[in-house]
C-alpha positions in Angstrom: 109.2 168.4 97.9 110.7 168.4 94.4 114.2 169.8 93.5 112.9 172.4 91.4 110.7 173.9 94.4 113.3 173.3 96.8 115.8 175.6 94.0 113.2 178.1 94.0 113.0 177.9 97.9 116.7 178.8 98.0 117.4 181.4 95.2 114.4 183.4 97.0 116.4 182.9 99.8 119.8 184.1 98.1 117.5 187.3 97.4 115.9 187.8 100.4 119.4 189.0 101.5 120.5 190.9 98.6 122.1 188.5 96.7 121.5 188.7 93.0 122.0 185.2 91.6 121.0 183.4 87.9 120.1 180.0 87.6 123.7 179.4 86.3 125.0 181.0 88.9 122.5 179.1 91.9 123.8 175.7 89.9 127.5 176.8 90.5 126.7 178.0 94.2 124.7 174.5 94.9 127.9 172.1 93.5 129.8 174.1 95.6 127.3 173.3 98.5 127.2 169.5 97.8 131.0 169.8 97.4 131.9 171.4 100.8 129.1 168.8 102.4 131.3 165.8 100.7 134.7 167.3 101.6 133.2 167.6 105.1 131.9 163.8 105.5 135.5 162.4 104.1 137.2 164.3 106.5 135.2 162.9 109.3 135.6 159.4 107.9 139.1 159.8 107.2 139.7 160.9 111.3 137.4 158.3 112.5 139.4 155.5 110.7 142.9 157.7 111.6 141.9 157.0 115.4 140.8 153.2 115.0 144.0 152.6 113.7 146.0 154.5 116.3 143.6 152.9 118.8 144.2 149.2 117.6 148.0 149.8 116.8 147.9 151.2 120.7 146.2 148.2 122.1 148.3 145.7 120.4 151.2 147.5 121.9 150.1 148.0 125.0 148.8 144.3 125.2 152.7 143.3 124.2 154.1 145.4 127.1 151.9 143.7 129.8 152.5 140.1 128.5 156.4 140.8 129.6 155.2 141.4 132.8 151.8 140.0 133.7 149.9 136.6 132.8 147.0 137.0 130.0 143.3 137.0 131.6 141.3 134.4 129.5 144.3 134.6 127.3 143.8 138.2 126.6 146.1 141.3 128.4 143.8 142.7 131.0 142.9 145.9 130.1 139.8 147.9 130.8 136.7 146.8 129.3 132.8 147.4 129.6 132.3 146.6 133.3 135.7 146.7 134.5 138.4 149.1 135.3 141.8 148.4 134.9 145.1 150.4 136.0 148.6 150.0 135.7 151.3 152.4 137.4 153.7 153.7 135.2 156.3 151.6 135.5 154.0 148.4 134.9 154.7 146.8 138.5 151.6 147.8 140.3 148.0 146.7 139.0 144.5 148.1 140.5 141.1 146.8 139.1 137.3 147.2 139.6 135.0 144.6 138.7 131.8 146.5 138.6 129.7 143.1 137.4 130.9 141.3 140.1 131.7 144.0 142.6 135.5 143.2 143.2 138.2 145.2 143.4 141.7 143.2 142.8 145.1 144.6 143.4 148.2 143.0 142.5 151.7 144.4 142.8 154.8 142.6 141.7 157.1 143.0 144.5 160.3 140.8 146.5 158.7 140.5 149.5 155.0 140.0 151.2 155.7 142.7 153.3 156.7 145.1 150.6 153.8 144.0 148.9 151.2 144.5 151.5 152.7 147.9 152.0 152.4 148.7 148.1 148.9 147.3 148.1 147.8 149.3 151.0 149.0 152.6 149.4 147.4 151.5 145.9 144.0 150.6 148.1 144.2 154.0 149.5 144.2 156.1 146.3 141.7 153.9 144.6 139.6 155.7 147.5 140.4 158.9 146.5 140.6 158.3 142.1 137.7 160.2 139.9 137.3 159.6 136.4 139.4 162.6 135.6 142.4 161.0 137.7 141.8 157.8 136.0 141.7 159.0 132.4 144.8 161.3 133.0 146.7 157.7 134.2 145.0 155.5 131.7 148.5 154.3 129.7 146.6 153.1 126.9 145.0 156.6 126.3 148.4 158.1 126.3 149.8 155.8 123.7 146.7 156.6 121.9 147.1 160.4 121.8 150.7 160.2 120.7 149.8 158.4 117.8 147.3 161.0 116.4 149.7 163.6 117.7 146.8 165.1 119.7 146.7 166.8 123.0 144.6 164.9 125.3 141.8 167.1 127.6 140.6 164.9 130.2 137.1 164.4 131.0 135.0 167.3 132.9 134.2 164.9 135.5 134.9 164.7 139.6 133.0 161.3 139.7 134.8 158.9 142.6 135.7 155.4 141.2 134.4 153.6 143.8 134.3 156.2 147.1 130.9 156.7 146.5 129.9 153.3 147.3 131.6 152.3 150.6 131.0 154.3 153.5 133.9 155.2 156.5 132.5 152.0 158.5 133.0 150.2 155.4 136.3 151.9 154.1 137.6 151.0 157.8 136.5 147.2 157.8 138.1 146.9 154.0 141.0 148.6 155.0 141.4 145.8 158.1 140.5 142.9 156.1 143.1 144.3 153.7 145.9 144.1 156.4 145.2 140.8 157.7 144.7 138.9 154.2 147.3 136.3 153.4 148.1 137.5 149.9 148.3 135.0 147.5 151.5 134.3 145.7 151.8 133.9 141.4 155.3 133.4 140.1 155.3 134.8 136.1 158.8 135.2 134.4 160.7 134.6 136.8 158.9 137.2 139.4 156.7 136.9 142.1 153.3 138.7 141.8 151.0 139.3 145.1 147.1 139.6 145.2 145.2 140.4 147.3 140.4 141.3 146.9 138.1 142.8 149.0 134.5 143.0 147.9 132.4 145.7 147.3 129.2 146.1 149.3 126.1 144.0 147.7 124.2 147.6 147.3 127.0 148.8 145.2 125.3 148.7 141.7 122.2 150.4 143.1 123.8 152.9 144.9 125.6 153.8 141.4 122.5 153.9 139.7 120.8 156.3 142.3 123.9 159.0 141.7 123.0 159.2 138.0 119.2 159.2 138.8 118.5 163.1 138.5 120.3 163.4 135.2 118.5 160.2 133.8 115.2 161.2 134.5 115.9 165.1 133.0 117.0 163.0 129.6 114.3 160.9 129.7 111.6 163.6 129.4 113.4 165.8 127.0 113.8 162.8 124.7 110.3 161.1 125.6 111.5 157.5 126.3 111.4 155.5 129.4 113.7 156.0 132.1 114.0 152.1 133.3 115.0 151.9 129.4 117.7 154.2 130.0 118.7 152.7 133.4 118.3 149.1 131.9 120.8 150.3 128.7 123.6 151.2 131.2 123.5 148.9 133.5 123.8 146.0 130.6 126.0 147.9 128.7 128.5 148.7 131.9 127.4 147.8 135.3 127.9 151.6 136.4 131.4 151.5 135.3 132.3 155.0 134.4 135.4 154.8 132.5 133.7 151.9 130.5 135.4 150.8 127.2 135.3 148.4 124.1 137.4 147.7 121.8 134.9 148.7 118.8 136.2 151.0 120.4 133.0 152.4 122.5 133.1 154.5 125.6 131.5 155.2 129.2 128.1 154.4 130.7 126.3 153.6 128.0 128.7 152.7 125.4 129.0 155.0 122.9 130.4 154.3 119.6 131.8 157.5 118.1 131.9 156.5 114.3 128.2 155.5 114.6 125.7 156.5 117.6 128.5 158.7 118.6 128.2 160.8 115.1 124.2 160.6 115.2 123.5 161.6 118.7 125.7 164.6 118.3 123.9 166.0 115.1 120.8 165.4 116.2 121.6 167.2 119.5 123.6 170.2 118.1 123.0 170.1 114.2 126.6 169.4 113.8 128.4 166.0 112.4 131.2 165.6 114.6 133.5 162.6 116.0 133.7 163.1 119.9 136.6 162.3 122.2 136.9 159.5 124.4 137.1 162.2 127.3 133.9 163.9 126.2 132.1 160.1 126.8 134.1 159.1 129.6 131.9 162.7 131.6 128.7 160.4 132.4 126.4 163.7 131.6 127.5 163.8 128.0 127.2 160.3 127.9 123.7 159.9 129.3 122.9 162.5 127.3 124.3 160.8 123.7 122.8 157.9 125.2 119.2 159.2 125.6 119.4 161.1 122.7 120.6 157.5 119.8 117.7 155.7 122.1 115.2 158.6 120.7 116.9 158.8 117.2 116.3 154.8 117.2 112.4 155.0 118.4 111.1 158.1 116.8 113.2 157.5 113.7 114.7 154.4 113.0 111.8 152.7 113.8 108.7 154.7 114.0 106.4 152.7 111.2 106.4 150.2 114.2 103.0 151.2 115.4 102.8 149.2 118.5 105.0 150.6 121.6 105.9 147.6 123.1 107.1 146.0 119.5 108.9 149.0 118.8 110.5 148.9 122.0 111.9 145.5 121.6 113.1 146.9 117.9 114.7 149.9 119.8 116.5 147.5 122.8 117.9 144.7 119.9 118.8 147.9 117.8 121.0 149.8 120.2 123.3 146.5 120.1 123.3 145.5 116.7 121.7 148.2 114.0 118.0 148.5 112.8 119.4 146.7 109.5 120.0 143.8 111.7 116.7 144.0 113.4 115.0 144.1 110.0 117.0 141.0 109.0 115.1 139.0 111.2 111.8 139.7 109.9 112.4 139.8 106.3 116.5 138.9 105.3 116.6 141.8 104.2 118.4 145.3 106.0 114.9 147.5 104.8 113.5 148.4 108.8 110.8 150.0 106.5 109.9 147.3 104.8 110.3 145.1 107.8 107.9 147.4 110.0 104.8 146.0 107.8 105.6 142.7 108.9 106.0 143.8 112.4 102.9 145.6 112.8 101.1 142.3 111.4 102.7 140.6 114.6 101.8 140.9 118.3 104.7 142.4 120.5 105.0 138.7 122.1 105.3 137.6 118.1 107.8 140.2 117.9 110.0 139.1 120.7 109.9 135.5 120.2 110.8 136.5 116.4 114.1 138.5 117.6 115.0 135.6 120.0 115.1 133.5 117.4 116.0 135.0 114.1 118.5 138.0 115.3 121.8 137.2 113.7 124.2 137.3 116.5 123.3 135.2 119.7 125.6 138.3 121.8 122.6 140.7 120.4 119.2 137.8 121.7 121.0 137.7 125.4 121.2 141.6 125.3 117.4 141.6 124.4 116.4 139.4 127.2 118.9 141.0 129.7 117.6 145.1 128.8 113.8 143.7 128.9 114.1 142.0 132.1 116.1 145.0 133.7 113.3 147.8 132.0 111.0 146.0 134.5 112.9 145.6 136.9 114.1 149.6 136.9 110.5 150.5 136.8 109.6 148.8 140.1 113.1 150.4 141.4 112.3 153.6 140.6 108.6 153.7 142.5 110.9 152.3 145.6 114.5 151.9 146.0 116.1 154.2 143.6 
């Protein structure tokens, strides 16, 4: 549609409601329109960049406070990431974490004594059992240090979600807690202190069993957005492993990793006609993040990428682009960031073509291991789904 038609389109508008308006005046009312629209999108970038520089400030300070205290982890501070949880107490001595990847749980406790220490790690066992993601986020330290920075009020997550409660049942939570009891911690001396530790493993079942608990909201998203729900189960489970408070230092947040500068801004308008940078809390409640989720996988499918004509191709397109961009993705057929231009290459190809394409010619070798990983979990979610889950 031309801009002359679309004018037309809006000073009948203007009228329609009893506004009287010249084409001088429509000119001055539009500039004003485009001005607000401008004002609006620097504003948005200007918080966006405010928070990722409160956020990294944070985490470097963070980082600093735990290396006075506790060893680096593959010389990085152990701190939360995609598929695991990490908690400190407030005072920095006591240390719960979940490995949902490799379904661990590890507690540590820096303490004078073994027995103080198994007492300390018994207690901290115990409200692991009892944490949601609402707990968790209102302990998270980093997320304090974060909110104090942009001199914001935090509002924690509408979520009740257990941590890991939900996977272990009371014959399990007994045997744990016995196993617990009799384990001969193992000793770490760091600074000049003596740090305990002491594991227990989660049951084998555990990634399914999370999987199953997000299964009805999933499958709701998945129709109203008309994409696969294996491809939704296969994003989260390579993305997080289940992990509900789930985060990146991109930063990105919860089940599905959301990135609020970028999928984060898009999901949201697409869903509610509104630009707008959402909270960590608002990601870390696993419906709004299956939901943004569902909704950037449609956005990249029936948008992004729709000149693909073949399904399969353009699901490859859509898997590779949730991880690295469509630009990217285009970059691999024709150097080039034009996904437009690099459709008509694409639909010259076989899906086969197309995968062995992206496997090889994908810039980053993090983004070809995500491709095979989601495509060999969408098939292996589809065969859950008529059985297990």
């Amino acid at each position: 549609m031309g801009s002359s038609k679309i004018k037309n389109i809006l000073i009948a508008s203007l009228l329609l409601f009893g506004i009287s308006v010249s084409a001088g005046e429509f000119e001055e009312f539009q500039k004003q329109q485009n001005s607000s629209f401008t004002n609006y999108k620097d504003n948005l970038e200007k918080e966006f960049k405010a928070y990722k520089k409160a956020h990294d400030e944070a985490w470097k300070e963070f980082s600093k406070e735990l290396g006075k205290k506790w060893p680096k982890e593959n010389g990085k501070a152990d701190i939360s990431t995609k598929h695991k949880f990490v908690e400190y107490s407030k005072d920095l001595t006591q240390k719960k974490s979940v490995d949902y990847e490799k379904k661990v749980v590890n507690l540590e406790v820096i303490a004078s004594s073994q027995k103080e220490a198994k007492k300390k790690i018994a207690k901290m066992f115990n409200n692991l059992l009892k944490e949601d993601v609402k707990t968790a986020f209102k302990n998270d330290i980093l997320e304090k240090k974060i909110a104090k920075k942009v001199k914001k009020k935090r509002k924690a997550p509408k979520s009740n979600q257990k941590l890991i409660a939900d996977l272990i049942n009371a014959q399990q939570k007994a045997n744990l807690k016995a196993k617990l009891k009799k384990q001969k911690l193992i000793v770490v001396k760091h600074k000049g202190k003596f740090i305990y530790k002491a594991n227990v493993k989660l049951p084998s079942d555990s990634t399914i069993k999370k999987a199953k608990q997000y299964k009805s909201k999933v499958l709701k998203e998945a129709k109203k957005q008309k994409i696969l729900p294996e491809l939704v189960f296969a994003i989260m489970h390579s993305e997080s492993s289940f992990n509900p408070m789930a985060r990146s230092h991109i930063p990105a947040f919860g089940l599905m990793q959301i990135v609020p500068r970028s999928a984060g801004i898009d999901a949201y308008q697409y869903l509610y006609k509104k630009k707008k940078k959402v909270s960590s809390s608002y990601l870390y409640s696993s419906n709004n993040n299956i939901t943004m989720g569902s909704a950037y996988l449609h956005i990249l499918y029936f948008r992004y990428l729709k000149k693909i004509k073949d399904p399969q191709s353009r699901l490859y397109c859509a898997i590779a682009a949730y991880n690295t961009g469509a630009g990217n993705v285009a970059k691999a057929f024709i150097g080039s960031t034009n996904i437009n231009r690099a459709s008509k290459t694409i639909n010259n190809m076989s899906a086969d073509a197309v995968f062995k394409r992206l496997m090889k010619k994908l810039p980053y070798n993090e983004t070809k291991h995500y491709l095979k990983k989601v495509t060999d979990r969408v098939s292996a979610y589809n065969k859950l789904l008529k059985t297990t889950l």
